[in-house]
matplotlib code that plots the C-alpha trace (Angstrom):
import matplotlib.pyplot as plt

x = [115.3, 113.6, 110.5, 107.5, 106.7, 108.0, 110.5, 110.4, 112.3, 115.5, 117.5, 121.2, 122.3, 125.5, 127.7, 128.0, 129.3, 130.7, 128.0, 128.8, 130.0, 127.1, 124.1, 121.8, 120.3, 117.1, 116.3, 113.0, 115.1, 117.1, 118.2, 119.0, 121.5, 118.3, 117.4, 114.2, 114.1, 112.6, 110.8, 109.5, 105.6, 106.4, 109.7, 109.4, 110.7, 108.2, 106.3, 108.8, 110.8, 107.8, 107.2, 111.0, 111.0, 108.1, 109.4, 111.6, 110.3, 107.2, 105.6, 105.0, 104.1, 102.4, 101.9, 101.5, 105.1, 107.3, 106.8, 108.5, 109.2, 111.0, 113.1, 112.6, 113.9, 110.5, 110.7, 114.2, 113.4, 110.2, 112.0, 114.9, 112.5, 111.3, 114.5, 116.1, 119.4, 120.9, 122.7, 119.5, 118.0, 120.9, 121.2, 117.8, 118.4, 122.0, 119.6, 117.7, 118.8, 119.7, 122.3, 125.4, 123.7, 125.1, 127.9, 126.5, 123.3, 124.8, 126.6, 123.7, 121.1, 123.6, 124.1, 119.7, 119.1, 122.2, 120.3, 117.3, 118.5, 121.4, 118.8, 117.2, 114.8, 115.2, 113.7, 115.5, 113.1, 108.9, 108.9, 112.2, 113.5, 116.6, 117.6, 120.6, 123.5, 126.7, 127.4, 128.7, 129.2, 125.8, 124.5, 125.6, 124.2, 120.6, 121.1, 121.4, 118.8, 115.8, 113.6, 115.1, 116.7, 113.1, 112.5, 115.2, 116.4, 119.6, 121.8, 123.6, 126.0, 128.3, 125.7, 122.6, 119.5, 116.9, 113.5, 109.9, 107.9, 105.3, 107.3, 108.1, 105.9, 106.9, 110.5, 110.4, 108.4, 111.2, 113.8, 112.3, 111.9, 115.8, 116.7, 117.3, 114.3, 114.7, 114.3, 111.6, 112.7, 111.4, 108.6, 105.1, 102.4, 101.3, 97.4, 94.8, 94.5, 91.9, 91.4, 90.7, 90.5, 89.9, 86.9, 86.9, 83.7, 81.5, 79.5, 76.4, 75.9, 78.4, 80.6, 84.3, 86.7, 90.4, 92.7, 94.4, 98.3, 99.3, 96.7, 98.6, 101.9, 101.1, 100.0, 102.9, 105.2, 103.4, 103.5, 107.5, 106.9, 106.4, 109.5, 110.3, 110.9, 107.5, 104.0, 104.3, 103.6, 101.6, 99.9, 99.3, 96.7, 94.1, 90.3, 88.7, 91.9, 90.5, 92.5, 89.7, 90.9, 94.4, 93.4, 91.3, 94.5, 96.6, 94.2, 94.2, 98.2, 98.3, 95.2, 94.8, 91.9, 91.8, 90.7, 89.9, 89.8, 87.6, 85.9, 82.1, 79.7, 78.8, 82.7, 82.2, 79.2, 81.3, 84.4, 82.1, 80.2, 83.6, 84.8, 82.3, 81.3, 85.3, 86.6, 85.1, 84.6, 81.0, 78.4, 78.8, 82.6, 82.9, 81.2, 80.6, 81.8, 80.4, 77.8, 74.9, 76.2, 79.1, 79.8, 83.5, 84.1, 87.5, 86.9, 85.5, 85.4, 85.3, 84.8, 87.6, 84.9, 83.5, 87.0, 87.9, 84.7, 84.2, 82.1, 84.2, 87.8, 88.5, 88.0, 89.8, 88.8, 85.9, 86.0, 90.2, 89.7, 88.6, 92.2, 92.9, 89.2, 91.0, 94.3, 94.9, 96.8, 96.5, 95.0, 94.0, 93.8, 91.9, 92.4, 94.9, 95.8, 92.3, 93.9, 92.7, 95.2, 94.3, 94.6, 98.1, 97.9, 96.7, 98.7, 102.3, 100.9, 100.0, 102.9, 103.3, 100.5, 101.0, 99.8, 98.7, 97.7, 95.3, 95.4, 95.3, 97.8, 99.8, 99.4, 97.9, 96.8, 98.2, 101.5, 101.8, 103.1, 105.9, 103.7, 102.1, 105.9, 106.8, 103.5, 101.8, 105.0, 106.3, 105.4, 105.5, 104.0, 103.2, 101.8, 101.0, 97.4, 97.8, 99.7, 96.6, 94.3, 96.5, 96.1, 91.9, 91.9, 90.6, 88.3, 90.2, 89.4, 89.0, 89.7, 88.1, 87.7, 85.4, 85.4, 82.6, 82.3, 80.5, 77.1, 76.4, 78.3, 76.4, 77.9, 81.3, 80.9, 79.9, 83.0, 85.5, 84.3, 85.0, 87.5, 89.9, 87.8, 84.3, 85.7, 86.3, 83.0, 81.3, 83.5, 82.6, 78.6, 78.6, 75.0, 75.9, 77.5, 73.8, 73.2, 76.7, 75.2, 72.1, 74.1, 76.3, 73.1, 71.7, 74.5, 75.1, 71.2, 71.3, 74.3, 75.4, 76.4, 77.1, 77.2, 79.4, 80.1, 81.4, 78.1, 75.1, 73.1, 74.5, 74.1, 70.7, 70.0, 70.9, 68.9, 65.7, 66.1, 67.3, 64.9, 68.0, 68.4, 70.7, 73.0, 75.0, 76.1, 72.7, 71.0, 70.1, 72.2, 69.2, 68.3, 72.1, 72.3, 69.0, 70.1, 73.5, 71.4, 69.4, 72.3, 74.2, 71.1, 70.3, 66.5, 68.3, 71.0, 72.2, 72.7, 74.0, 76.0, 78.1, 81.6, 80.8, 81.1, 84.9, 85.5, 85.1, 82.4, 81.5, 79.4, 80.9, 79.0, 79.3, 81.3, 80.7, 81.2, 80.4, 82.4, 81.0, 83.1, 86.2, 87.8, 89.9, 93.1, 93.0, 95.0, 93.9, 89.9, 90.8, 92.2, 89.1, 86.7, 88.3, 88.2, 84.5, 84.5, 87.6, 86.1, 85.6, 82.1, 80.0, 78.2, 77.8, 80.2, 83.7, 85.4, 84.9, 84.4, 85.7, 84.3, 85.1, 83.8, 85.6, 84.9, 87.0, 89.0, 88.9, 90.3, 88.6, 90.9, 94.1, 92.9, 92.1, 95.7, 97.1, 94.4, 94.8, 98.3, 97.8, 96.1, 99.2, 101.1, 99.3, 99.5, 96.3, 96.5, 93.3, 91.8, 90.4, 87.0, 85.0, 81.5, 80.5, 82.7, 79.5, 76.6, 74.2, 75.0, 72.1, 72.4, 76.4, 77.4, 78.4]
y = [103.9, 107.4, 107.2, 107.7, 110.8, 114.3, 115.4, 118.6, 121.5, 123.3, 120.2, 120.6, 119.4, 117.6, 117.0, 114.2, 111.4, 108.0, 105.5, 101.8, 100.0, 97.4, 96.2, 93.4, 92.1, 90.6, 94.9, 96.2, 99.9, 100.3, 104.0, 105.9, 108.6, 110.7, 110.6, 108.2, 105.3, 101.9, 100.0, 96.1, 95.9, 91.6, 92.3, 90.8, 94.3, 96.4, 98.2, 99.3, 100.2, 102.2, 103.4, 104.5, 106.9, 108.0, 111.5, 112.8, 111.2, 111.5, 108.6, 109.1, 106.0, 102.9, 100.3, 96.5, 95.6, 98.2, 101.5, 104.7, 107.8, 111.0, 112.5, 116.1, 119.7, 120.2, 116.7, 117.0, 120.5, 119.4, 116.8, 119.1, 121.3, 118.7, 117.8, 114.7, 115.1, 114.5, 111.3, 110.2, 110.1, 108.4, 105.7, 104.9, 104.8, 102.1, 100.0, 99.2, 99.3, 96.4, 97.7, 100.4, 103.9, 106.0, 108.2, 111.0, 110.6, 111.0, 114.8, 115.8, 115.0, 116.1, 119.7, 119.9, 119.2, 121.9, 124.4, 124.7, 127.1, 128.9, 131.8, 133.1, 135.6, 137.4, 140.1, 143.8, 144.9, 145.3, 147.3, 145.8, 142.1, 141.0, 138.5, 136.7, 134.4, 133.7, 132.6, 135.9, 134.8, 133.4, 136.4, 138.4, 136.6, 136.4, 139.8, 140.5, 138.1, 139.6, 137.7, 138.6, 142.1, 144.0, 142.6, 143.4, 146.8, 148.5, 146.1, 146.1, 144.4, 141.7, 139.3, 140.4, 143.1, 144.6, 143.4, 145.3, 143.2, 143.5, 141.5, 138.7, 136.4, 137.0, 137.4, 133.2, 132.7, 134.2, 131.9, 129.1, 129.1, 130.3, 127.3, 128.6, 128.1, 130.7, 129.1, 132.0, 132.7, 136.5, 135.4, 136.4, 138.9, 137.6, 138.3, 139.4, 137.2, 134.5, 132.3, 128.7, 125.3, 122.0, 120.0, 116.9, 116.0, 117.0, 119.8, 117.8, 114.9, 114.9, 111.5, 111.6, 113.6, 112.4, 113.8, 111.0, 110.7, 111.5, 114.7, 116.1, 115.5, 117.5, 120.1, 120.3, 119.8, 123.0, 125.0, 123.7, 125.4, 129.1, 129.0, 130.9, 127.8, 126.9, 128.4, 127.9, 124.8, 121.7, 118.4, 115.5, 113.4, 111.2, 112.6, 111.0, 111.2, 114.3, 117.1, 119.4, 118.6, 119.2, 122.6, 123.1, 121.7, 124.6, 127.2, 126.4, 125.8, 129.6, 131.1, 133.4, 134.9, 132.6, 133.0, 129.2, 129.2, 126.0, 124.6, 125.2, 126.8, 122.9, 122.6, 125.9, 124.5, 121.2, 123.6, 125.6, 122.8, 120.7, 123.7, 124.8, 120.7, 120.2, 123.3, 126.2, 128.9, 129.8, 129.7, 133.8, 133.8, 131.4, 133.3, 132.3, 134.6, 132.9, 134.0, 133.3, 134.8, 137.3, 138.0, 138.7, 137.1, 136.0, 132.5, 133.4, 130.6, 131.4, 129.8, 130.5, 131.1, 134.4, 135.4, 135.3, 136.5, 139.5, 141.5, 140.9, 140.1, 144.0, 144.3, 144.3, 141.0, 143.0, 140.5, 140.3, 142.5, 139.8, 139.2, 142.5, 142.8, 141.6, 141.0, 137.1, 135.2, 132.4, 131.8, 127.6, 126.4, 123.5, 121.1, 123.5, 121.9, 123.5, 126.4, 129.2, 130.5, 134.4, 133.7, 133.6, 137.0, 137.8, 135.2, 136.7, 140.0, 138.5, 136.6, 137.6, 135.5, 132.4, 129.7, 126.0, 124.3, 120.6, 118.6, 114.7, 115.4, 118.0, 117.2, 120.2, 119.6, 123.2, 122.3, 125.2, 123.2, 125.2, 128.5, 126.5, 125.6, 129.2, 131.0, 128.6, 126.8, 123.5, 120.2, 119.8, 116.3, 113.0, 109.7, 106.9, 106.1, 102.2, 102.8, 104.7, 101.8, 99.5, 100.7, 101.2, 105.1, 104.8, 102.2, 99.5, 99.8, 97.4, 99.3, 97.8, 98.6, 97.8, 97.9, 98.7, 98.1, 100.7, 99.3, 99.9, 100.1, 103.6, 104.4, 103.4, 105.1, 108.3, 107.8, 106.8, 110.3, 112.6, 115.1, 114.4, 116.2, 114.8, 111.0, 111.6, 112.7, 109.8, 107.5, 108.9, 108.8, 105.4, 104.4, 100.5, 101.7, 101.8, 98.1, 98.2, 100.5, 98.9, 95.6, 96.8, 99.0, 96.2, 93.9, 97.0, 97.7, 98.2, 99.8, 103.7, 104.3, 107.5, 107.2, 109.9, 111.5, 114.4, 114.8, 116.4, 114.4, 111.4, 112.3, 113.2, 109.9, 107.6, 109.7, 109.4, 105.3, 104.4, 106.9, 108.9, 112.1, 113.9, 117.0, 119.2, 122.8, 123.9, 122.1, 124.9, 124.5, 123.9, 120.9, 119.6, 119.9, 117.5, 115.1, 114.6, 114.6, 112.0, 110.2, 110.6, 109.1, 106.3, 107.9, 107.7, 105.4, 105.5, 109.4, 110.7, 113.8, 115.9, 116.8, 119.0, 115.3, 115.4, 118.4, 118.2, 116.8, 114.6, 111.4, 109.3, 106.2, 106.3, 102.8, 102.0, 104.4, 104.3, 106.5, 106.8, 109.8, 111.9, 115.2, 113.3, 112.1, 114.0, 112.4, 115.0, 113.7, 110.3, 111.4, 113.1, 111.0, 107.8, 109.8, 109.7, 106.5, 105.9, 107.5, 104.9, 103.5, 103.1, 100.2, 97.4, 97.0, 97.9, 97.8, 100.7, 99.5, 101.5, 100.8, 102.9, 102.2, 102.9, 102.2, 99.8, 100.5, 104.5, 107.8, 107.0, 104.0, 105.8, 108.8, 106.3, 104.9, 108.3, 108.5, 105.4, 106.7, 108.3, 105.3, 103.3, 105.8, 105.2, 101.5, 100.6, 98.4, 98.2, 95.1, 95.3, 93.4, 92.8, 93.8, 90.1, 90.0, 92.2, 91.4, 88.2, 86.3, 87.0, 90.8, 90.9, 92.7, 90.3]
z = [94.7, 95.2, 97.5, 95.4, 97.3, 96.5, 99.3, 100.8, 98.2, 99.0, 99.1, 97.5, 93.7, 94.2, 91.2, 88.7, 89.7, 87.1, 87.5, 88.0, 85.1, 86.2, 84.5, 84.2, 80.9, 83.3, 84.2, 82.6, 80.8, 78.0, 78.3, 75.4, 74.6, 73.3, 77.0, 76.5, 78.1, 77.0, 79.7, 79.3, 80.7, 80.7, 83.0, 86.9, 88.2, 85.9, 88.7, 91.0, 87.7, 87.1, 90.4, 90.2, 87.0, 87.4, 89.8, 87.1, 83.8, 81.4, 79.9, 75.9, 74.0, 76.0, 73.6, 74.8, 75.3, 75.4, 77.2, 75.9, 78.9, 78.0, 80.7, 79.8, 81.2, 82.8, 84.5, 85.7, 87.1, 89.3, 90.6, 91.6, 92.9, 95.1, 96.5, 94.0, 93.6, 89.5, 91.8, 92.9, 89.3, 87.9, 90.3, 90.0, 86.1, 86.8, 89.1, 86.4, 82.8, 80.8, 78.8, 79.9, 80.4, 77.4, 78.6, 78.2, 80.1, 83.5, 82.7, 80.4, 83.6, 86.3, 84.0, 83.5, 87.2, 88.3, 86.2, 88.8, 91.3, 89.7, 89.2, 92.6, 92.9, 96.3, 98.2, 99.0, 101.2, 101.1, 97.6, 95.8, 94.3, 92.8, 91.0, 91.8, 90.2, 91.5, 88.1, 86.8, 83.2, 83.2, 84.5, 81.8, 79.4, 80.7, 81.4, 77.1, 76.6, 74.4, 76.3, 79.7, 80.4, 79.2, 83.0, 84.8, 86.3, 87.4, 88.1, 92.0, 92.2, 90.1, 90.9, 91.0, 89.3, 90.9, 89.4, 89.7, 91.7, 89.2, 87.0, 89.2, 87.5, 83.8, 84.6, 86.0, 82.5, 80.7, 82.6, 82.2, 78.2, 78.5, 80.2, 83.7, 86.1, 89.2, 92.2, 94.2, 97.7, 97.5, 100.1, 100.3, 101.2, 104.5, 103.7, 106.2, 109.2, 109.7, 112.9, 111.1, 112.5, 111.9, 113.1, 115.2, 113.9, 110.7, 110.8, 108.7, 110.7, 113.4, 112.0, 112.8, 110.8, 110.7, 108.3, 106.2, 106.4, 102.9, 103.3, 106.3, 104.8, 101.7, 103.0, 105.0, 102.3, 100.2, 103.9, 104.7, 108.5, 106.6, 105.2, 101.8, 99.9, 100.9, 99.9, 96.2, 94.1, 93.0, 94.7, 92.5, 94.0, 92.3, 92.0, 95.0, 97.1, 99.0, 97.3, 98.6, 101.9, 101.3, 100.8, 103.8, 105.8, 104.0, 105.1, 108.6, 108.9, 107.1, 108.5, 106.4, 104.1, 100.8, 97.4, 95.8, 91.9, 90.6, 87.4, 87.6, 89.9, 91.0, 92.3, 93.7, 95.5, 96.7, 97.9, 100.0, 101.5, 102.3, 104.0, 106.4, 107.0, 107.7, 109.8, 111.9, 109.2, 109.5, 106.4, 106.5, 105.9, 103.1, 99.8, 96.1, 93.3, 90.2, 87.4, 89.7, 92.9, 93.4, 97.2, 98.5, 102.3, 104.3, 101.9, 98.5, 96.2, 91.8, 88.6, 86.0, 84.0, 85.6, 85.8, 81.8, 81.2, 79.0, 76.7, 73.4, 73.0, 72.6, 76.2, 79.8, 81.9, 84.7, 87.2, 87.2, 90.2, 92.1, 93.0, 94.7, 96.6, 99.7, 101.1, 100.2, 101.8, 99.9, 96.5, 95.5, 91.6, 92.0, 89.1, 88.0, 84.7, 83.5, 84.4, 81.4, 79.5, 80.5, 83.9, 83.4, 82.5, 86.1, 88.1, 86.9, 88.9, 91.8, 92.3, 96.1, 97.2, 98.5, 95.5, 95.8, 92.7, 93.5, 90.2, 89.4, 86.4, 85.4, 82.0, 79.8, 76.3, 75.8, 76.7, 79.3, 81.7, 81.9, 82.5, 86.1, 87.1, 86.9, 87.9, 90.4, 91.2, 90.5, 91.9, 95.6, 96.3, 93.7, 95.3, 92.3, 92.3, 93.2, 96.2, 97.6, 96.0, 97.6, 101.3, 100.3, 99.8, 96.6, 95.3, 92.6, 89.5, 86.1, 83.3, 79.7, 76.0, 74.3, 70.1, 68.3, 64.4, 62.2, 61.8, 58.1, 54.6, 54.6, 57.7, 56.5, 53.3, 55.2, 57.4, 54.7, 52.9, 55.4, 56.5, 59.5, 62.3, 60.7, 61.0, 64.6, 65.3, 63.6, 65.0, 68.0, 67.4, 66.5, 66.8, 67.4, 70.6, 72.1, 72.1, 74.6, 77.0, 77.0, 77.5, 80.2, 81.9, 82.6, 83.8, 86.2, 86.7, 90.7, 90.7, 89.9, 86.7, 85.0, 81.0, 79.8, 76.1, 74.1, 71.5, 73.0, 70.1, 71.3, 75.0, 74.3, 71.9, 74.9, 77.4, 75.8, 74.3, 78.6, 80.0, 81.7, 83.5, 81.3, 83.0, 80.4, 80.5, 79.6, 82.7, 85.2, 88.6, 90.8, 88.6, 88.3, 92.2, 93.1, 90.1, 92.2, 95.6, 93.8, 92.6, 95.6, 97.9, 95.5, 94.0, 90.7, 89.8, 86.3, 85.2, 81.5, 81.7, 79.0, 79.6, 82.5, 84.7, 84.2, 86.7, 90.4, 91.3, 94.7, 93.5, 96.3, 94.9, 91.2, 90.7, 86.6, 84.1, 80.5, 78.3, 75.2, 73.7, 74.8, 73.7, 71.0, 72.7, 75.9, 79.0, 81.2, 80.5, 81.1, 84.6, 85.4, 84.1, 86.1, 89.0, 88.8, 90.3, 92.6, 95.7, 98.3, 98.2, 101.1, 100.5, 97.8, 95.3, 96.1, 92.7, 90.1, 86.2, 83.7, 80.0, 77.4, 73.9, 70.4, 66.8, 65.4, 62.5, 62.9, 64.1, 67.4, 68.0, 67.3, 69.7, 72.2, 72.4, 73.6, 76.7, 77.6, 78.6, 81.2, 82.7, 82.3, 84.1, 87.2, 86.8, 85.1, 82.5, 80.1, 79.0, 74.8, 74.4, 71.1, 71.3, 71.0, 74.2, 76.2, 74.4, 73.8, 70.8, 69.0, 69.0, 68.4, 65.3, 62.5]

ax = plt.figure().add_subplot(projection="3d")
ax.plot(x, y, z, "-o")
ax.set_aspect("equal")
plt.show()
């Protein structure tokens, strides 16, 4: 079986090879000529079977029994790019399937994988690319290619065109929806020097500061000693698994002056404050660039939001400078599957910076995921979110849900009336949810819990009946930060807050989280909003509680499904309550 952990890139493809006639009708798969593959939840060998796809496969349809994962291009191509081999994917599918692997599964994965690579993108010398293939027929026709040859030059030689550095970045874009990822060895700009280190000790309160294992090791995978093959790509960790730190680790093995890209001018506020607390960088060398404050240092941390900022949609991007103010060495995306859109615009022209992307899925609901593999790079470094549970990095968690029935015929005349979009928002309003919270607000009363919700009316509705503090994009950012201090010391244990709580922020403590409404069936939310809770806690209760609560009988249910996905992929499994399973007999719905 593959190890659960990316291995470092640059490792060879080798051929095909005729898998074992063997099989065992007791396995967990049935693989499918249409390359999906059918795993059984109730089978003895379900989680290392899980554990075990998971690298080079994409889970699409967790229903009860039977779980449904697509092995896609994309898939196959990160886990080439982290060093599987088409062997390694196959054998792992003949050491588990129930049935005889479809013959043409082995040659259609070994020919998907072998395409990774073929393409390289070189460097002549400071000012000049190429792009090579040995392949000369293939060469030729990428090289007529519509979507290609606008991007490449004269050509060489037999094998190779020169490329304009300034299209380095939509050139891998083109190759990828062609088929042909290009494996980038043209190096980087080194970037202007600075001296970093890591500290023994924090710089707040003087406590021990010890890098974790899995930490270290990927950042060393993204770094690979300074080699070529190194410097670009992604880290999958879970939220509360330190990602932030990875990064600081990055800076000091490069040493060089970084640009960090986040969510909000809070994460920009956590990523300065985890850096000067956690290496020797000085409060005058690490700046924010955001709405509020924009000062350019060796460390400047951004928003995307100041950076697709404009006047009207007529208009150039002003603050797209930002990424040629100083000679980077190195630029982070933190949560980079919030990446926006125009960025990519920018990214494809600074290509020769080094480029780390920090995410707890690479999951878009855009479906750009090709765009990060070519521009930011693909992924370097996966560990499942259980295994890190397991050895007490994260906190465990109990994942429930609960389903709430529309309260009145009016309500469910309302809803039966509506359009698509309107359904989902009453659904999602539900006012019999209330009596749940206040149920479950109370079973949780001294501990932290952070109600969370889509609908400012409904955000606002529970604030004022619980007598909440209530953050949403609207609150100013000096009452946002002493609400967290608040939180974070105890003064104030149950908070509300809009969907600005799913991006980075540091409530170490939260353990319980309500989640009254969600961006309709987004997988990447559910990640987030989880990792609200699975930081280690400090004191009292170890376990985090996940509730989320759904109107039965709607849109909302059906939404629900696809999020609760993603927490299947990381080994949660979900447990479905009534709301007469949570709340007194006398004040359950009929």
């Amino acid at each position: 079986m593959p190890p659960k952990i990316a291995k470092m890139p640059g490792a060879t493809t080798p051929g095909p090879t005729t898998p074992a006639l063997s099989f065992d009708p007791t396995n967990p798969f049935i693989v499918q000529s249409d390359r999906s593959v059918l795993v059984e939840v109730d089978n003895l060998q379900y989680t290392e079977a899980r554990d075990a796809i998971a690298p080079f496969a994409e889970l699409e349809k967790s229903p009860e029994h039977i779980h449904t994962y697509r092995i896609s291009n994309l898939s196959l191509w990160n886990a080439a790019a982290a060093g599987f081999s088409a062997n390694e994917v196959v054998a792992v599918l003949q050491k588990y399937t129930k049935f005889p692997i479809p013959q043409n599964i082995p040659t259609d994965i070994a020919e998907t994988v072998s395409r990774y690579g073929r393409v390289k993108l070189e460097r002549i010398d400071a000012d000049h690319l190429k792009l090579v293939c040995s392949d000369k027929p293939l060469l030729a026709e990428l090289a007529r290619n519509k979507k290609v040859k606008e991007y490449l030059g004269e050509r060489i030689d037999d094998t190779s065109f020169a490329v304009t550095p300034a299209f380095r970045g939509v050139l891998k874009q083109s190759l990828i929806t062609v088929g042909y990822p290009a494996e980038d060895i043209a190096g980087y700009t080194e970037g202007a020097l600075l001296p970093i280190a890591l500290r023994d000790t924090l710089a707040h309160d003087g406590s021990p500061f010890h890098v974790r294992d899995y930490q270290r090791e990927a950042a060393d995978v993204f770094h690979a000693g300074g080699d070529v093959r190194g410097g670009s790509g992604v880290i999958v960790l879970p939220c509360g698994a330190g990602k932030t730190v990875v990064g600081i680790v990055a800076m000091a093995l490069l040493q060089k002056n970084t640009l960090v890209l986040t969510t909000s001018i809070t994460a920009v506020k956590q990523w300065r404050r985890e850096i000067i607390d956690k290496s020797t960088l000085t409060e005058n060398e690490v700046k924010e660039y955001t709405g509020e404050t924009k000062e350019i240092g060796p460390v400047t941390v951004a928003t995307y939001q100041i950076l697709t900022y404009r006047p009207d949609k007529t208009e150039d991007f002003p603050h797209f400078g930002l990424f040629e103010q100083r000679d980077w060495g190195l630029i982070i995306y933190d949560e980079v599957h919030l990446l926006p859109a125009p960025v990519f615009r920018v990214t494809a022209q600074i290509q020769a910076r080094r480029r780390l992307g920090l995410t707890a899925t690479l999951i878009r609901e855009d479906g750009r995921e090709g765009d990060v593999f070519s521009l930011i790079g693909p992924k370097k470094y996966d560990v499942p979110w259980r295994e890190l549970e397991t050895k007490g990095w994260i906190a465990s968690a109990s994942c429930s849900e609960v389903r709430v029935a529309l309260p009145t015929d009016a309500t469910r005349m309302e809803y039966a009336v509506a359009d698509h979009r309107a359904k989902y928002r009453i659904a999602s309003e539900n006012v019999a949810k209330d009596d749940v919270v206040a149920e479950l607000l109370l079973r949780y009363k001294d501990q932290r819990v952070i109600v969370i919700g889509q609908y400012l009316s409904q955000l606002h509705r529970l604030a004022e009946r619980f007598d909440l503090p209530l953050i949403t994009g609207s609150t100013v950012t000096s009452e946002r930060e002493d609400l967290y201090n608040k939180f974070r010391s105890g003064e104030v244990r149950h908070l509300v807050l809009s969907k600005v709580g799913n991006f980075a922020i540091d409530l170490p403590d939260a353990n319980v989280l309500i989640q009254v409404s969600g961006t309709f069936g987004s997988r990447q939310e559910e990640a987030q909003r989880l990792g609200r809770i699975l930081r280690p806690k400090s004191s009292g209760d170890g376990d985090a509680h996940f509730f989320t609560l759904v109107s039965r009988d709607t849109r909302e249910l059906d939404f629900a499904h696809h999020r609760q996905m993603f927490l299947t992929e990381q080994g949660y499994s979900y447990e479905i309550l009534d709301e007469r399973d949570v709340l007194p007999p006398k004040s359950a719905a009929g």
